[in-house]
N, CA, C and O of each residue as an XYZ file, in Angstrom:
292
protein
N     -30.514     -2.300     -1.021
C     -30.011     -2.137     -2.361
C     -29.905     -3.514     -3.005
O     -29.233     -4.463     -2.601
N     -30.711     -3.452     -4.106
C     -30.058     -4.968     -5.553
C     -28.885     -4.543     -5.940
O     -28.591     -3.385     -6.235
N     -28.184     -5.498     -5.943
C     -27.293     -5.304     -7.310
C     -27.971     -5.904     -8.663
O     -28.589     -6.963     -8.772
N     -27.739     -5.118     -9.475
C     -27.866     -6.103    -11.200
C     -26.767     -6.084    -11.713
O     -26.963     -6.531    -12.843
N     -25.651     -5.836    -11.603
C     -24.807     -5.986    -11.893
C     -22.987     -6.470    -11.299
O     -22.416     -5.851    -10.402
N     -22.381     -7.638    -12.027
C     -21.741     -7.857    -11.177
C     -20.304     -6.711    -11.186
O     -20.337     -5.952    -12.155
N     -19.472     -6.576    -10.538
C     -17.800     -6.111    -10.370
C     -16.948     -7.091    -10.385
O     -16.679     -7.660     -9.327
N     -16.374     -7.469    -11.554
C     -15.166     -7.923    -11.847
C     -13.968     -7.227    -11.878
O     -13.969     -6.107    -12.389
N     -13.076     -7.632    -11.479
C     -11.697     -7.110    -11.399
C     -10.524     -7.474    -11.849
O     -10.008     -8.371    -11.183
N      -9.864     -7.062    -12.826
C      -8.408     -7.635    -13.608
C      -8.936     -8.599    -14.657
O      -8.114     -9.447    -15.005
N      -9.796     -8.637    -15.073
C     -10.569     -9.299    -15.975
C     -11.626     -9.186    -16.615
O     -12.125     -8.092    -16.352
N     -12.574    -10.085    -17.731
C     -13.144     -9.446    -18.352
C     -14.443    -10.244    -18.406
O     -14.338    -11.217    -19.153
N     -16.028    -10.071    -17.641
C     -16.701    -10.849    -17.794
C     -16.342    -12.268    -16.728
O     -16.835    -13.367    -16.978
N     -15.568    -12.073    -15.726
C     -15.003    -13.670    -14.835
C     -14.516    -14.371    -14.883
O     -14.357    -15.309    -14.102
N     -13.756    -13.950    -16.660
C     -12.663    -15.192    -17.805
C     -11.270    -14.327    -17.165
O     -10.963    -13.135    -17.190
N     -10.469    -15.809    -16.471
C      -9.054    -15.225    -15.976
C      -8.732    -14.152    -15.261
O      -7.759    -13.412    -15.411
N      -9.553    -14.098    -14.511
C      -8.962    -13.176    -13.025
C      -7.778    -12.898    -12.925
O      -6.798    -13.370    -13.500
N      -7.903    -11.887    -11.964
C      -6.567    -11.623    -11.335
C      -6.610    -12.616    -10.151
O      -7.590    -12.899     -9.462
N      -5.554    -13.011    -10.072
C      -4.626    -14.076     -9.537
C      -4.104    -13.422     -8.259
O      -2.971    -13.091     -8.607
N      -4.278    -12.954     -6.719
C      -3.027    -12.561     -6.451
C      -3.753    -11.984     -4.999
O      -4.560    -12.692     -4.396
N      -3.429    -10.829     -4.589
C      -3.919     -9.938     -3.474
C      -4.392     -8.756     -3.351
O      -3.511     -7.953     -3.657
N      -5.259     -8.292     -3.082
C      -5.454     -6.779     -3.227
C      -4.969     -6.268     -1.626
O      -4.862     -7.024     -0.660
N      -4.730     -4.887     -1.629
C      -3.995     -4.139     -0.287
C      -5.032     -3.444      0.074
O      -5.435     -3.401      1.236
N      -5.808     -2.551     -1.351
C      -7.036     -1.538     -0.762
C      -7.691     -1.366     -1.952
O      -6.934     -1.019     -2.858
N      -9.113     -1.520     -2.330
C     -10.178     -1.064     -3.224
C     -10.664      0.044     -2.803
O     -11.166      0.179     -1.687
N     -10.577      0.803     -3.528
C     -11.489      1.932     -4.070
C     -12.015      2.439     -4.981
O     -11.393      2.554     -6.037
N     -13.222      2.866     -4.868
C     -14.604      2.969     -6.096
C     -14.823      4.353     -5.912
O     -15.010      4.936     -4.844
N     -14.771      4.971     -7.406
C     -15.163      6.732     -6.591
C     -16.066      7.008     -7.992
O     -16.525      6.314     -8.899
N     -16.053      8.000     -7.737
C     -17.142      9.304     -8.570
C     -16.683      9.684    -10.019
O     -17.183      9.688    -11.144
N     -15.408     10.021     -9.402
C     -14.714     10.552    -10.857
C     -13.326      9.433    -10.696
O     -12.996      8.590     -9.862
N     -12.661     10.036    -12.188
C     -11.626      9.057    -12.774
C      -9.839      9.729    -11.460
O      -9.374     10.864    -11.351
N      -9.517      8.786    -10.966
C      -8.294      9.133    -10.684
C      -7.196      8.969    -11.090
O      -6.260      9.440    -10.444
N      -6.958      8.234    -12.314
C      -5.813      7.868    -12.930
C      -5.771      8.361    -14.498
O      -6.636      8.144    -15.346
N      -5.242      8.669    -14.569
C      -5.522      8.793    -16.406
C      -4.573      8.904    -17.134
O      -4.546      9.179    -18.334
N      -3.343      8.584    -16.073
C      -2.049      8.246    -17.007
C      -1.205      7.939    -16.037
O      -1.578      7.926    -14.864
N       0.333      7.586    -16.487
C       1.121      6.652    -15.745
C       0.952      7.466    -14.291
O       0.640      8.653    -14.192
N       1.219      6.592    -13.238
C       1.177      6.950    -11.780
C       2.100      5.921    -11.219
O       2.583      4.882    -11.668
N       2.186      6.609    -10.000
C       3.642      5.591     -9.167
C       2.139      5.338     -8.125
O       1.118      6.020     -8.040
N       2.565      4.017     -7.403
C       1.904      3.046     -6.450
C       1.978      4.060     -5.386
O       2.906      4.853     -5.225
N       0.739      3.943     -4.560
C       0.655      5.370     -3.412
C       1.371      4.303     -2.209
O       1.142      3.130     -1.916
N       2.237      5.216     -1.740
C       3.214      4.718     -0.586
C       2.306      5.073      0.875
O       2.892      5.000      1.955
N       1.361      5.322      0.835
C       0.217      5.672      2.264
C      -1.057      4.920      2.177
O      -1.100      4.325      1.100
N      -2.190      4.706      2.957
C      -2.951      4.216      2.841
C      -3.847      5.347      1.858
O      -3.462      6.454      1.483
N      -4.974      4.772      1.621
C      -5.849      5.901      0.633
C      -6.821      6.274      1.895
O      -7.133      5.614      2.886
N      -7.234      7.807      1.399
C      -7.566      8.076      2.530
C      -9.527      8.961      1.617
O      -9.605      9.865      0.786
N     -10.636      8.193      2.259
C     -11.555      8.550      1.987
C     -12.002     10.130      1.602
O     -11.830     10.849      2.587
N     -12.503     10.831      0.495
C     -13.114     12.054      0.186
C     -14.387     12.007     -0.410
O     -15.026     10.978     -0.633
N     -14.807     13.421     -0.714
C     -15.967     13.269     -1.167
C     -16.051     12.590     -2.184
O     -17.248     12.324     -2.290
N     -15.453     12.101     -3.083
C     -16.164     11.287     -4.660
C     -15.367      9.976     -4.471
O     -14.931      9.320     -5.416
N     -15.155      9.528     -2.668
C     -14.907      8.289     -2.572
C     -16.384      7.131     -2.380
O     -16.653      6.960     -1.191
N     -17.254      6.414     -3.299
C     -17.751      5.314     -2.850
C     -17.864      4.541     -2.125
O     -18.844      4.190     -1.469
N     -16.838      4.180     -2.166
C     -16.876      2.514     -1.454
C     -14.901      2.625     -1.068
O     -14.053      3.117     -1.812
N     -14.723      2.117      0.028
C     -13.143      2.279      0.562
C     -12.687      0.940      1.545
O     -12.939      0.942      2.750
N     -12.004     -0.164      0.888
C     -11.951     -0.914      1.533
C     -10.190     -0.991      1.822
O      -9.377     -0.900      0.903
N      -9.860     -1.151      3.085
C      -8.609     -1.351      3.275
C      -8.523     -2.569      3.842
O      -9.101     -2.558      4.929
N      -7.962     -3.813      3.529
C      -7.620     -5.087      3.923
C      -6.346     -5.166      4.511
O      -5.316     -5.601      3.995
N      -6.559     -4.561      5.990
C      -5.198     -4.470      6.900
C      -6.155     -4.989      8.512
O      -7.077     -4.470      9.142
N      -5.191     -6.476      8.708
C      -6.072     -6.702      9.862
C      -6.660     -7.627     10.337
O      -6.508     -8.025     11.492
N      -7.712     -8.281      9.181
C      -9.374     -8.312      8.953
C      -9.609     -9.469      9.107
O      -9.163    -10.241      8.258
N     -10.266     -9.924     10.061
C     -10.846    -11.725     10.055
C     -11.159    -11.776      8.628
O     -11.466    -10.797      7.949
N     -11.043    -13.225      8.135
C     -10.747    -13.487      7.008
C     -12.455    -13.556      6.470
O     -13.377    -14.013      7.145
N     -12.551    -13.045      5.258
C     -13.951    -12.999      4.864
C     -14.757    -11.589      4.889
O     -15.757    -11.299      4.233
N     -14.076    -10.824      5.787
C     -14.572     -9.918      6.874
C     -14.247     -8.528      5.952
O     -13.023     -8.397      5.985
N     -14.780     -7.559      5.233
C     -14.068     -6.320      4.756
C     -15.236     -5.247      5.453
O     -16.384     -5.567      5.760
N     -14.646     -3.968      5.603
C     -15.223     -3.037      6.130
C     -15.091     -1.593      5.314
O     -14.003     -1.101      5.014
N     -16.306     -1.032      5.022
C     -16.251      0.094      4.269
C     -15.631      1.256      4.674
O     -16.416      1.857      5.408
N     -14.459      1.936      4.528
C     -13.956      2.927      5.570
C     -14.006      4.307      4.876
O     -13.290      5.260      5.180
N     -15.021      4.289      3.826
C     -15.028      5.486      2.796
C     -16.562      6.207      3.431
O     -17.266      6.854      2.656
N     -16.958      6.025      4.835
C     -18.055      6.889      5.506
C     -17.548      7.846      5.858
O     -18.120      8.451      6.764
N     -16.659      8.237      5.480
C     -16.167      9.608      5.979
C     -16.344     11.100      4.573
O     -16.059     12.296      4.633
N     -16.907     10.283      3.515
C     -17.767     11.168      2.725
C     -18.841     12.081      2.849
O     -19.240     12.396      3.970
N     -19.329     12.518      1.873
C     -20.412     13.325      2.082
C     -21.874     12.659      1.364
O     -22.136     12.218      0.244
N     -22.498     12.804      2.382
C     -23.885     12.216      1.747
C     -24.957     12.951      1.167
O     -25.943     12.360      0.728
């Protein structure tokens, strides 16, 4: 796979990032938020219109692992 395109996060275009830590990324299919929500107190746990599932608990530094193969292909 190319990418042509990049993923920025907390920002717009690579001007002023987010600053800080992420716990877990996830990329899905459809929209999961679409109005106020409380912070999930569990880990996220991979489904079908999960993408991409990264949990950063662990991890030699540098090191992320996709844990969203538990989808459907």
């Amino acid at each position: 796979m190319t990418a042509t395109h990049n993923l920025y996060v907390g920002c717009e275009g690579g001007a002023n990032g987010t600053h800080g830590r992420f716990d877990e990324v996830r990329i899905s299919t459809v929209v999961r938020y679409d109005a106020s929500f409380d912070v999930a107190s569990a880990p996220f746990a991979p489904d079908s219109e999960t993408l991409l599932l990264y949990a950063f608990d662990d991890l030699e530094p540098g090191l992320a692992v996709d844990q969203g193969t538990e989808r459907e292909q």
